[in-house]
BALO-59380 format. One record per residue (C-alpha): residue number from 1; residue in three letters; x, z, y. Coordinates in Angstrom, 3 decimals, padded with zeros to 6 digits. Layout:
% BALO-59380
 pos code     east       up    north
 NUM  ala        X        Z        Y
...
END
This chain:
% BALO-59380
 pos code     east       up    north
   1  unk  000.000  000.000  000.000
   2  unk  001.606 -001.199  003.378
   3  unk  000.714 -000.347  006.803
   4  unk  000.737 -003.481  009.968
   5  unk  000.425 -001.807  012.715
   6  unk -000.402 -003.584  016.178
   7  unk -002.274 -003.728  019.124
   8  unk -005.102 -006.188  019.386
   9  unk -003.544 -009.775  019.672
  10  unk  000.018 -008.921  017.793
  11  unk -001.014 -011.157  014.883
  12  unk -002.050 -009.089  012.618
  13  unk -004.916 -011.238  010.975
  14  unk -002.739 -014.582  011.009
  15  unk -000.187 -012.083  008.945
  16  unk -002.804 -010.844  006.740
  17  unk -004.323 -014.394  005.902
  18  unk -000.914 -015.973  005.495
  19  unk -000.193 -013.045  002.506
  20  unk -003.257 -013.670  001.301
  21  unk -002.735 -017.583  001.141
  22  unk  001.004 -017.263  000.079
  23  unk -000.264 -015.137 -002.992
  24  unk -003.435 -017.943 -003.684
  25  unk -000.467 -020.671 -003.953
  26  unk  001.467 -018.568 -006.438
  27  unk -001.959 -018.135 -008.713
  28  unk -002.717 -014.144 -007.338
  29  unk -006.408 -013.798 -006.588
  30  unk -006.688 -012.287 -002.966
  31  unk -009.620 -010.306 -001.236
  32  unk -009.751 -010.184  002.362
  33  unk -011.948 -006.848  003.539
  34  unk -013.650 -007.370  007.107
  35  unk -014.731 -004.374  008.792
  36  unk -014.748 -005.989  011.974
  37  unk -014.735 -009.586  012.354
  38  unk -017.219 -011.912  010.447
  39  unk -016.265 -014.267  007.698
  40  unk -017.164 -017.199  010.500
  41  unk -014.426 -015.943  012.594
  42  unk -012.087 -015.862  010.104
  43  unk -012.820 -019.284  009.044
  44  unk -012.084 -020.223  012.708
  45  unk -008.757 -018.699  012.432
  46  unk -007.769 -020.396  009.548
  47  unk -008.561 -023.608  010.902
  48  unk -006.759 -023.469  013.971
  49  unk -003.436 -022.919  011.459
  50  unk -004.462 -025.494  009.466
  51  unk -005.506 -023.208  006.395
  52  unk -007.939 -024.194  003.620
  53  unk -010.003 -020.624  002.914
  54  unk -012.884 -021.656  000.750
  55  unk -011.095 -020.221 -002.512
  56  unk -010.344 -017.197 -000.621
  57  unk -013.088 -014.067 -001.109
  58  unk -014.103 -012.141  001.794
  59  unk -016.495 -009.043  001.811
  60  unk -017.594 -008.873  005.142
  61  unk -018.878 -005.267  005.986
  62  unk -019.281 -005.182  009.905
  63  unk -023.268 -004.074  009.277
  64  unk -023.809 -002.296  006.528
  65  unk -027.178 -002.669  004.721
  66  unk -029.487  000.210  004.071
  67  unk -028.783  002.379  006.570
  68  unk -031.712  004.593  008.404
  69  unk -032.004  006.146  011.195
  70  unk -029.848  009.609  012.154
  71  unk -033.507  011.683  011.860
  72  unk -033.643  010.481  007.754
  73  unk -030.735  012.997  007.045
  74  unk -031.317  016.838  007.101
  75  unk -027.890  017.776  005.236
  76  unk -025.594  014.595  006.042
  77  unk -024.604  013.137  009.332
  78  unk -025.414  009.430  008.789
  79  unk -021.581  008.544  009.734
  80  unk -020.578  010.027  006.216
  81  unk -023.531  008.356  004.759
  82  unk -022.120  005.008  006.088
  83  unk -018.195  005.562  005.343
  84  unk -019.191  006.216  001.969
  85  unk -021.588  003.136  001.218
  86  unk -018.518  001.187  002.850
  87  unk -015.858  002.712  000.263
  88  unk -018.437  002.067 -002.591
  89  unk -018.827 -001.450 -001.730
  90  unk -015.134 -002.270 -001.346
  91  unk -014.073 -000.329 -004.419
  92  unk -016.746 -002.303 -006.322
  93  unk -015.686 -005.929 -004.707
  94  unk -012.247 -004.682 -006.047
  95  unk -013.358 -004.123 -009.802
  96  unk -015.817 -007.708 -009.602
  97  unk -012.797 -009.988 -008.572
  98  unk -009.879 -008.354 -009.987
  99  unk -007.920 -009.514 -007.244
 100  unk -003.862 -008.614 -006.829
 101  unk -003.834 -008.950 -003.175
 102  unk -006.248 -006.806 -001.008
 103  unk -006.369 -006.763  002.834
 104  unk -008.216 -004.007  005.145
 105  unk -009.023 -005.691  008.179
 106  unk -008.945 -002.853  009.986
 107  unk -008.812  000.719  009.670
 108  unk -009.941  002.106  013.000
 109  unk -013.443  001.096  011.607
 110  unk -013.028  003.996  008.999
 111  unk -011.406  006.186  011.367
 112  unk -014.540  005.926  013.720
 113  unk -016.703  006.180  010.745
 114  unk -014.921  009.635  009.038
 115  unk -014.806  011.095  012.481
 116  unk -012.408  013.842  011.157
 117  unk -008.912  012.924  010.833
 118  unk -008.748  015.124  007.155
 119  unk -011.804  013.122  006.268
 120  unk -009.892  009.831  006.965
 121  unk -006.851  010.858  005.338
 122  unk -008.854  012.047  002.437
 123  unk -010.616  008.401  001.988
 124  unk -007.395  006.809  002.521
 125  unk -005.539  008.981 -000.386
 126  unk -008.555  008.115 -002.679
 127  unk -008.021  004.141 -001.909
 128  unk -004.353  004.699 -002.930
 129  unk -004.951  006.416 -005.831
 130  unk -007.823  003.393 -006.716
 131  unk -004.944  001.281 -006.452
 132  unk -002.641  002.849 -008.915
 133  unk -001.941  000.738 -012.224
 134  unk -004.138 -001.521 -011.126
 135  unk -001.357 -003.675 -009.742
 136  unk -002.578 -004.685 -006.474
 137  unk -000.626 -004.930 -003.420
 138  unk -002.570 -003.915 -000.116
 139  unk -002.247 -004.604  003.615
 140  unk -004.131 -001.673  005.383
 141  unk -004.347 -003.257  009.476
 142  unk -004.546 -001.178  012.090
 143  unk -005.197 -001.844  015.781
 144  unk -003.221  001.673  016.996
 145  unk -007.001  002.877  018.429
 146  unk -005.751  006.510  017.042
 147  unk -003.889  008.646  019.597
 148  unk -000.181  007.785  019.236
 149  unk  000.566  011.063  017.761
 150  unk -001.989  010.436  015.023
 151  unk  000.695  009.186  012.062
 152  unk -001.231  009.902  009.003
 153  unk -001.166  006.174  007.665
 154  unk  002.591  006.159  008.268
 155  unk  002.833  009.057  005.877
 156  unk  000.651  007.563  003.636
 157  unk  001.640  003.951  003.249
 158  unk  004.745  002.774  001.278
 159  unk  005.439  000.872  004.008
 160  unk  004.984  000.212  007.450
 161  unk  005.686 -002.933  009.550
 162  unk  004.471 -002.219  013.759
 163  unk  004.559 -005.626  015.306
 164  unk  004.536 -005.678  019.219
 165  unk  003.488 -008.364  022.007
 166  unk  005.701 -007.760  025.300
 167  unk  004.612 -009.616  028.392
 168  unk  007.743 -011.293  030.446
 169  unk  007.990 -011.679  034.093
 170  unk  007.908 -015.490  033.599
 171  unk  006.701 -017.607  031.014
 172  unk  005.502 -016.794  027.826
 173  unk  004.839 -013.094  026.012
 174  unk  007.941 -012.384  023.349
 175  unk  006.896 -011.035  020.165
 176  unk  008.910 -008.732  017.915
 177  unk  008.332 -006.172  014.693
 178  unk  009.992 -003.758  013.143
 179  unk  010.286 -002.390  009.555
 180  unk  009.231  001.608  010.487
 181  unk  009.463  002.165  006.625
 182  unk  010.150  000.892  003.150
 183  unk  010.091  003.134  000.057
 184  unk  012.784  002.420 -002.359
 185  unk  014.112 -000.672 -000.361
 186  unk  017.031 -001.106  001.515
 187  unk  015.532 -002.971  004.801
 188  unk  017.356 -004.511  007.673
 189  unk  016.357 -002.226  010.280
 190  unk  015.961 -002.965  014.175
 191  unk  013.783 -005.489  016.119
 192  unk  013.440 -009.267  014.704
 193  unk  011.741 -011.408  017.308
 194  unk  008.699 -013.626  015.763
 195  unk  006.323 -016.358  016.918
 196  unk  002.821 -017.172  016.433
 197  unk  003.143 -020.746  015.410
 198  unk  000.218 -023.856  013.939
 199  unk  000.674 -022.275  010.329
 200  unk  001.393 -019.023  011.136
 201  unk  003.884 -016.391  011.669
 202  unk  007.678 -017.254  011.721
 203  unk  010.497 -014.653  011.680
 204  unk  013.596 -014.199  013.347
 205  unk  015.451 -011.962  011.374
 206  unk  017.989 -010.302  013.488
 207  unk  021.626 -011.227  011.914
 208  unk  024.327 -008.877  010.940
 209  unk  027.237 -009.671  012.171
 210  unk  029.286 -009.061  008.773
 211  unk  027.027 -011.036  006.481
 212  unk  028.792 -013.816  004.797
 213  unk  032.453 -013.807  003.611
 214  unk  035.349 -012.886  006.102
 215  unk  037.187 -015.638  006.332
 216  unk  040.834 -016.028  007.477
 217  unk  041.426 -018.016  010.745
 218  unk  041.850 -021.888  009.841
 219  unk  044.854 -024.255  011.605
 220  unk  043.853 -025.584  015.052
 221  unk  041.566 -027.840  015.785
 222  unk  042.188 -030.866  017.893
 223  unk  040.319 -032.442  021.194
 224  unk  041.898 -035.623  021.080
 225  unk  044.132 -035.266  024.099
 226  unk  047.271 -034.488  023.282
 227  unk  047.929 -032.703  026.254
 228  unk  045.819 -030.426  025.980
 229  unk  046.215 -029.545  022.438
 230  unk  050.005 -028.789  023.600
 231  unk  048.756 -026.349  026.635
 232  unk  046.449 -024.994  023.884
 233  unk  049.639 -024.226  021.711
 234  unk  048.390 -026.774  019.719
 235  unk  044.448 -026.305  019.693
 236  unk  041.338 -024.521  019.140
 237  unk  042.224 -021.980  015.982
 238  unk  039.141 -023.033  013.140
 239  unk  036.593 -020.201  012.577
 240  unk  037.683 -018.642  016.468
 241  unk  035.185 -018.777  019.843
 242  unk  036.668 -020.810  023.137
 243  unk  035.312 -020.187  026.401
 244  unk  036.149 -023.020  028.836
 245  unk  035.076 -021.416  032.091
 246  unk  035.358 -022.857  035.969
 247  unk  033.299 -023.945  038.508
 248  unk  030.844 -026.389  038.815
 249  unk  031.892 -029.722  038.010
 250  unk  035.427 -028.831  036.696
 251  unk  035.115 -030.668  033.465
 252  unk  033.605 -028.039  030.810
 253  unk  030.840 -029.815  029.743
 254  unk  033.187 -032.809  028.958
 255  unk  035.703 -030.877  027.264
 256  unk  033.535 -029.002  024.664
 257  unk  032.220 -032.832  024.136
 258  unk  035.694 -033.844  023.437
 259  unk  036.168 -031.479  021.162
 260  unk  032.678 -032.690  019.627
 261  unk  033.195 -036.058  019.061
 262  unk  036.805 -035.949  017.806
 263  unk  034.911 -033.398  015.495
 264  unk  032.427 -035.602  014.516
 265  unk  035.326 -038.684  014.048
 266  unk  036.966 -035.935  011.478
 267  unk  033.317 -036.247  009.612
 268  unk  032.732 -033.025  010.506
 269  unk  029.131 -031.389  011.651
 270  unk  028.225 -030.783  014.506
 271  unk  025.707 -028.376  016.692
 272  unk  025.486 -028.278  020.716
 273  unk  022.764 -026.520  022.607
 274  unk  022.289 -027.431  026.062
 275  unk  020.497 -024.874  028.555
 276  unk  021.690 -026.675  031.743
 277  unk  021.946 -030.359  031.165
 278  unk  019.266 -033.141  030.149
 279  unk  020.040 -034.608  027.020
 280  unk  019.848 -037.623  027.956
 281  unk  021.779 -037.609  031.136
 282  unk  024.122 -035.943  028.738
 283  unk  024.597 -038.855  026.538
 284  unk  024.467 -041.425  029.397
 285  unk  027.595 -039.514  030.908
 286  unk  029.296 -039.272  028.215
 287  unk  028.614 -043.081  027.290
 288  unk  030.149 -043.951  030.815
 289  unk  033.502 -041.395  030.006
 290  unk  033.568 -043.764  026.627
 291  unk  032.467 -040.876  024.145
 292  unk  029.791 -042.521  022.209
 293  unk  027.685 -040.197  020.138
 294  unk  024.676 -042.591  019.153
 295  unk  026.080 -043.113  015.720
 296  unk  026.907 -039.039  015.226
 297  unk  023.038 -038.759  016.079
 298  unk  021.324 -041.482  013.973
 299  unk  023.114 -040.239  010.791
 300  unk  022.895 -036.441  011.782
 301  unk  026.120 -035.458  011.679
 302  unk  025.582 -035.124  015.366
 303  unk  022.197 -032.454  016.438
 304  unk  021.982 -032.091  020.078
 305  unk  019.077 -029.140  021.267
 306  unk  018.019 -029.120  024.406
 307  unk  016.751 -025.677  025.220
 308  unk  013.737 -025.169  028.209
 309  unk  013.995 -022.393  029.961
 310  unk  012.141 -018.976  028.692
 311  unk  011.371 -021.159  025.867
 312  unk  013.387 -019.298  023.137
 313  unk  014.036 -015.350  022.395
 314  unk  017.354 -014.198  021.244
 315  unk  016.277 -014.103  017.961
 316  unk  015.155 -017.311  017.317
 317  unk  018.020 -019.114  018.977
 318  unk  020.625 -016.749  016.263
 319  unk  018.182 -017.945  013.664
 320  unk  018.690 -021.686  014.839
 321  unk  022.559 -021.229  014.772
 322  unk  022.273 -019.454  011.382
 323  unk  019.986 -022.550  010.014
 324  unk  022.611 -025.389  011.370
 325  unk  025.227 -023.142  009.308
 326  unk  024.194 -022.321  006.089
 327  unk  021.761 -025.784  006.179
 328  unk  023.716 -028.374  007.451
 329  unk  026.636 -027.384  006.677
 330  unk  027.806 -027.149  010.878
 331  unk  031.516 -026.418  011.347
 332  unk  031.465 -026.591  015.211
 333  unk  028.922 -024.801  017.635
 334  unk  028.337 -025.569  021.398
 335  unk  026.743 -023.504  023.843
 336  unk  026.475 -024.873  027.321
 337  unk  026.472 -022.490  029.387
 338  unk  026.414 -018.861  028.961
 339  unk  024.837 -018.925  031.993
 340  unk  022.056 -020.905  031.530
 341  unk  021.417 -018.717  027.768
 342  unk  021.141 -015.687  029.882
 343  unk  018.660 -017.659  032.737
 344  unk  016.613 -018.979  029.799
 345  unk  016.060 -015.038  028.995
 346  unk  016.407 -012.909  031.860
 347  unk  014.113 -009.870  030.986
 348  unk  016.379 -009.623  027.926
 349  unk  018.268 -006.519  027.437
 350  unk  022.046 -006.223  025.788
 351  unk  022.227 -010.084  025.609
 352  unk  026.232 -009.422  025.438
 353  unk  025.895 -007.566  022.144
 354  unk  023.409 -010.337  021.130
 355  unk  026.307 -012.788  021.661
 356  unk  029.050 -010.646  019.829
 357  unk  026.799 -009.891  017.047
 358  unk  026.285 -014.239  016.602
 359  unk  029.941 -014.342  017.617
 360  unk  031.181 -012.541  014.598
 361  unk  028.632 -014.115  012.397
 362  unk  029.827 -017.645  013.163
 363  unk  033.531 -016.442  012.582
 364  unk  032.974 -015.244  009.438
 365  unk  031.835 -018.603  008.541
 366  unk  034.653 -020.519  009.616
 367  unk  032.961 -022.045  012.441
 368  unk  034.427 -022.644  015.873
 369  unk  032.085 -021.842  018.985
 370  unk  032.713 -023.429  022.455
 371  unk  030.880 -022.267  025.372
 372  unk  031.136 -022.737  028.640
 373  unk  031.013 -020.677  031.640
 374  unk  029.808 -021.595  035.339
 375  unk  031.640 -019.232  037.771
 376  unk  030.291 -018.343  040.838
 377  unk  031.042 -020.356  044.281
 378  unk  032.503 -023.880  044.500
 379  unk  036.208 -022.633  044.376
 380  unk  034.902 -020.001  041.973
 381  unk  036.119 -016.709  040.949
 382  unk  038.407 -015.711  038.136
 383  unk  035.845 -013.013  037.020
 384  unk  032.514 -013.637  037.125
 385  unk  030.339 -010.724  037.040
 386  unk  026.878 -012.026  036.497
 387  unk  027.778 -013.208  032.622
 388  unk  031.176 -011.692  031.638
 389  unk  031.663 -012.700  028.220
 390  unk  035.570 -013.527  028.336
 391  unk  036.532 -010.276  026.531
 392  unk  034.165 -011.629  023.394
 393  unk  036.112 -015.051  023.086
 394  unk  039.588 -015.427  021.147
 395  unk  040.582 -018.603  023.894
 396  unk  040.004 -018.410  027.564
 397  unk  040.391 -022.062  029.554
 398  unk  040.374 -021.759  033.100
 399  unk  039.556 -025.141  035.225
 400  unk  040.429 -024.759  038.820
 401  unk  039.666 -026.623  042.343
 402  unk  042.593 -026.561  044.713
 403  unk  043.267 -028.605  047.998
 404  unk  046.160 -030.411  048.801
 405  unk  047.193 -032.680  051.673
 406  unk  043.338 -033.068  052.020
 407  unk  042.139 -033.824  049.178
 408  unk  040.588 -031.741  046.612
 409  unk  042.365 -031.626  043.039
 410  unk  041.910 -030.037  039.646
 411  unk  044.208 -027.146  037.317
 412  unk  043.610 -025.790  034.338
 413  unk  045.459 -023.228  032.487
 414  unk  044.777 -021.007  029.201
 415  unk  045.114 -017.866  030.374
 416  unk  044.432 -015.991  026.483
 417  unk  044.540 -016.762  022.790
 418  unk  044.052 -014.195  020.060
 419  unk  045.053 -016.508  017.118
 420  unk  048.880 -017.407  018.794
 421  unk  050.957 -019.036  021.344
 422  unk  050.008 -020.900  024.639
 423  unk  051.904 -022.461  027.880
 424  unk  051.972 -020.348  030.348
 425  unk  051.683 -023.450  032.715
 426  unk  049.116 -024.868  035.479
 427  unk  048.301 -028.264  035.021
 428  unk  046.580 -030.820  036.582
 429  unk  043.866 -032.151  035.214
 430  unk  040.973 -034.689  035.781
 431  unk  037.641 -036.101  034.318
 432  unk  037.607 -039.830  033.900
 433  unk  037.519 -042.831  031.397
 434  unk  038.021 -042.039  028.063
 435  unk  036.627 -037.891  028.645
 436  unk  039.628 -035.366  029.971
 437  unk  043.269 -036.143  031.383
 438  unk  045.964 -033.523  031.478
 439  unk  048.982 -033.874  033.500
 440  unk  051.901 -032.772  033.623
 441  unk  052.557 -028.611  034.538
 442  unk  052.574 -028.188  038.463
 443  unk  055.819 -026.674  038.574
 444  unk  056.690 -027.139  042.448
 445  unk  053.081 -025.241  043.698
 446  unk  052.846 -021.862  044.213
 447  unk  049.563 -020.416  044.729
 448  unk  046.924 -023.309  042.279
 449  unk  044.520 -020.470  041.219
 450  unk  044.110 -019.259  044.940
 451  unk  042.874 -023.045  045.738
 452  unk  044.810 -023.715  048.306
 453  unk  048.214 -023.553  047.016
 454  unk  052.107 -024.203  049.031
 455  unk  053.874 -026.966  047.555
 456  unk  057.844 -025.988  047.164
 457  unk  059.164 -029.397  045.092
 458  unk  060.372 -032.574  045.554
 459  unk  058.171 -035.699  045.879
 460  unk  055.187 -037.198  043.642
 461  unk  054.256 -034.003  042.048
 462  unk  050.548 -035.071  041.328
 463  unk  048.512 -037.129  038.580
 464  unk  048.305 -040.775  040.347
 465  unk  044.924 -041.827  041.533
 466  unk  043.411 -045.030  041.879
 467  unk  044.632 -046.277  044.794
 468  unk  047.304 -043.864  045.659
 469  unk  049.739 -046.421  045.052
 470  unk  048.493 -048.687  048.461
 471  unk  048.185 -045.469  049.820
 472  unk  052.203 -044.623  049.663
 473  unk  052.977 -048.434  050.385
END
């Protein structure tokens, strides 16, 4: 005997009919007890999921037959009278169709009806004991109309699931539940974020972080700039997280790309979620930088998810990653941007731990994660307080504005890597034909990451632009 608890509007019916349905497809007879709602509305709800209930019995007890008026009874007040026709007709439903899955839809029906809280929890105990040997397994619903400090069914029950409906600021209402209590069962405790969906209720499981195998970190990975893979000490270590962080329009987006499609041209698979960018300007960028991802898509190696803002809980986006990986077979994760993860969910608490928690998962998997970090301002600022997540990645890339002789130029740098050696160096770097050019180091400036820098060397100490060639002439 298990326990949903739930406010009105939680989902509690669409959970008890899907139990009820799941058991009819595996050949258990199921019984679906209405104390409330009428068999009509319950017909409407499976409808609207798509759900076939015509094989499905329902005793429908919202008016009980045969009761008289309160003046009839001398000894009894007619509330017992009516609790006890009620528990009469469901325990002999119960022995007519033999059924192995019973649902009480709901209890606060009862409670009303007992009117004495022993009195309920004395009906209740008699149910359970019906139930013994008879091997049935029963959904008791409640709508929490007891006072909160009322937890006789929690004591009762073998388990107890609470599921809860929180309204957001903006957009839609995030649903979660939680496993109060499970006899005998080991249960992943916590909040798991669900949604109501056309077939009825999906779960987010929340992930543990050490599930899977540990593995050890793989060799690097590479980007398909040499260059970079040498100020990278060689590359992105496999089975680490990269943060490529700057300000807008540094390059990020087009260097966790790069690092896509020369995955992709390894035959590996690969996942990016976008929260800032429109796939499909996305893809006509990158056709115009030469990275063409049209066959990656068509075949699937390639998924690209474009996430709308407050459209996805934390949950659900952990339980997309965790699909791509242990489906698909995904060796390479995107996320671009942090920022626009956190946007997408801003009445979200402890997102960071969220991150960490998916972080570890992925690593322990062998999969690499890029993400990408907008800082704040044009010339940006190393730390950026709104989202910092550098302390969570293994590799930190910085991409830099700086001026010089009036124009406005581009550094990057790695300024950390857990899994080994890096330059130490500045270089300059910028987007264009083919995805993301690294120079040489800028070893005659002093002062790149303050963005406007004093140059100490001799001459032509920059990357050559179009046209700077007429220019010196």
């Amino acid at each position: 005997m298990y326990l949903v608890d739930g406010e009105p509007g939680t989902g509690k019916t669409t959970l008890a009919l899907q139990f009820l349905l799941a058991g009819q497809a595996d050949g258990q007879r199921g019984l679906y007890v209405s104390l409330s709602e009428t068999a009509e509305e319950l017909r409407a709800a499976s409808l609207s999921h798509g759900w076939n209930t015509d094989d499905l019995s329902v005793l429908e007890l919202s008016a009980i037959e045969g009761v008289v008026s309160e003046e009839v009874y001398t000894l009894f007040h007619p509330s017992e009278v009516e609790l006890q026709q009620t528990v009469d007709a469901v325990l002999a439903a119960i022995e007519r169709e033999k059924p192995a899955r019973v649902v009480f839809d709901s209890l606060s029906e009862m409670r009303l009806l007992a009117r004495d809280p022993l009195r309920f929890r004395r009906q209740i105990l008699t149910l359970k004991q019906f139930f013994v040997g008879r091997g049935c397994t029963v959904l008791l619903l409640d709508d929490r109309s007891a006072p909160e400090t009322d937890l006789q069914l929690h004591s009762i029950a073998h388990g107890v699931v609470v599921l809860e409906q929180l309204p957001t600021d903006y957009g839609a209402e995030r649903r979660r539940l939680q496993v109060k209590k499970l006899r005998g069962v080991r249960f992943r405790g916590g909040y798991h974020d669900f949604r109501i969906r056309t077939g009825g209720v999906e779960v987010y499981p929340r992930i543990f972080a050490s599930s899977g195998s540990v593995r050890e970190i793989g060799g690097p990975i590479e980007s398909g700039s040499p260059e970079l893979d040498s100020l990278l000490g060689g590359g992105i270590a496999r089975g680490t997280s990269a943060l490529i962080t700057g300000a807008a329009g540094t390059g990020k987006t087009v260097v966790s790309a790069m690092y896509a499609a020369a995955a992709c041209a390894r035959g590996e698979k690969v996942q990016m979620f976008m929260f800032d960018e429109r796939r499909a300007t996305f893809l006509a960028r990158a056709r115009q930088l030469g990275l063409d991802f049209d066959g990656p898509l068509t075949s699937g190696q390639l998924v690209i998810r474009q996430v709308e803002p407050t459209e996805m809980s934390p949950g659900e986006f952990s339980n997309e990653v965790v699909r791509a990986v242990e489906e698909r077979g995904v060796s390479l994760v995107c996320v671009d941007s942090v920022n626009g993860y956190m946007h997408a969910m801003p009445a979200e608490r402890l997102l960071i731990v969220q991150i960490h928690e998916l972080l570890t998962y992925l690593a322990n998997h062998g999969v690499t994660t890029i993400m990408t970090l907008v800082q704040s301002g044009i010339f940006g600022s190393p730390v950026d307080e709104a989202a910092e997540v550098s302390y969570l990645a293994d590799t930190v890339v910085l991409l830099r504005y700086f001026e010089f002789d009036g124009a406005v130029r581009q550094a990057i740098s790695v300024v950390k890597k857990r899994s080994g050696d890096h330059e130490r160096t500045i270089r300059e770097c910028r987007v264009e034909q083919g995805g993301f050019r690294v120079g040489e180091p800028l070893g005659g400036f002093a002062g790149v990451l303050t963005g406007v820098p004093r140059y100490v060397g001799g001459s032509a100490p920059l990357m050559e632009q179009e046209g700077d060639v007429g220019k010196r002439a």
